[in-house]
N, C-alpha and C positions, 0 to 999 in steps of 0.2 A: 692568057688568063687561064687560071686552074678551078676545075670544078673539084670542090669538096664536099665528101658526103661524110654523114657519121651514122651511127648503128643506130637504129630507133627501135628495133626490135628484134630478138632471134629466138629459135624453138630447135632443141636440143632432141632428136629421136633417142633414145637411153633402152638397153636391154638387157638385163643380167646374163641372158644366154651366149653373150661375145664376153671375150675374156676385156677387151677395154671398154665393153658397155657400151660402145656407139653401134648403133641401128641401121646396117644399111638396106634395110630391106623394104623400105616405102618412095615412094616421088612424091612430092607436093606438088596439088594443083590450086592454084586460087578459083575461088566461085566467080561466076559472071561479076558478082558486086564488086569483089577485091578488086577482080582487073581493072575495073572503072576506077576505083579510087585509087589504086596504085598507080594509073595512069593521069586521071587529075591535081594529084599530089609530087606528081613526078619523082617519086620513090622507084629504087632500084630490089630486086630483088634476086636475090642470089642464094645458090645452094651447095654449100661447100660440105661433102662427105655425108657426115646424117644430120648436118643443119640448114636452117633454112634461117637467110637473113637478109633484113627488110634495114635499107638505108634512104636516109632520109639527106637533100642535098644542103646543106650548110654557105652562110655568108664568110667572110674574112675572120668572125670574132668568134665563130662555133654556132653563132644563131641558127635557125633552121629557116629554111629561105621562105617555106608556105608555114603556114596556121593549118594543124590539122584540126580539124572538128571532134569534138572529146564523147560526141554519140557516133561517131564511125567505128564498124565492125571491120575487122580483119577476119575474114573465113577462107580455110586451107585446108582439100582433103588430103587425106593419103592413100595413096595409091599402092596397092601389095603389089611386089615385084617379085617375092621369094614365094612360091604356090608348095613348099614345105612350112611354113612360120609355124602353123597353127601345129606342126608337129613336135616343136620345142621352147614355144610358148602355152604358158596358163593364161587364157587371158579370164577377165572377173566378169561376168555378162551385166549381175546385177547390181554390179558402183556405176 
């Protein structure tokens, strides 16, 4: 038997300062809470290059095997890896 999953969610890191705009300059971490629901939901969570992507396991027909709950938060920090960033980014303090 084959487990399938399909994408439920992903987050794109985007930066003008690379010439193809991917971001590799952070890690995601989930907060205490995500963990828990990413682990009651039995969501996969994966980080390919500067994304970060949340799969969700599916039946035979595409269905999704659990019911997420539609007040559940997804919280994900980032983590600076690059301790030059702030030297060739702008960032906006007050948006």
């Amino acid at each position: 038997m084959t487990t399938r999953y399909k994408i439920l969610f992903a987050v794109d890191l985007l930066n003008d300062y690379y010439q193809d705009g991917r971001c590799p300059d952070f890690t995601f971490v989930p907060s205490a809470e995500t963990y828990l629901l990413l682990k009651r939901y039995q969501l996969l969570c994966k980080v390919v290059a500067n994304k970060l992507i949340v799969l969700i396991k599916v039946d035979p027909t595409n269905i999704p095997a659990v019911n997420i709950n539609a007040e559940s938060k997804f919280v994900f920090y980032l983590n600076l890896q690059n301790p030059v960033f702030i030297n060739f980014t702008n960032l906006d303090f007050l948006a």
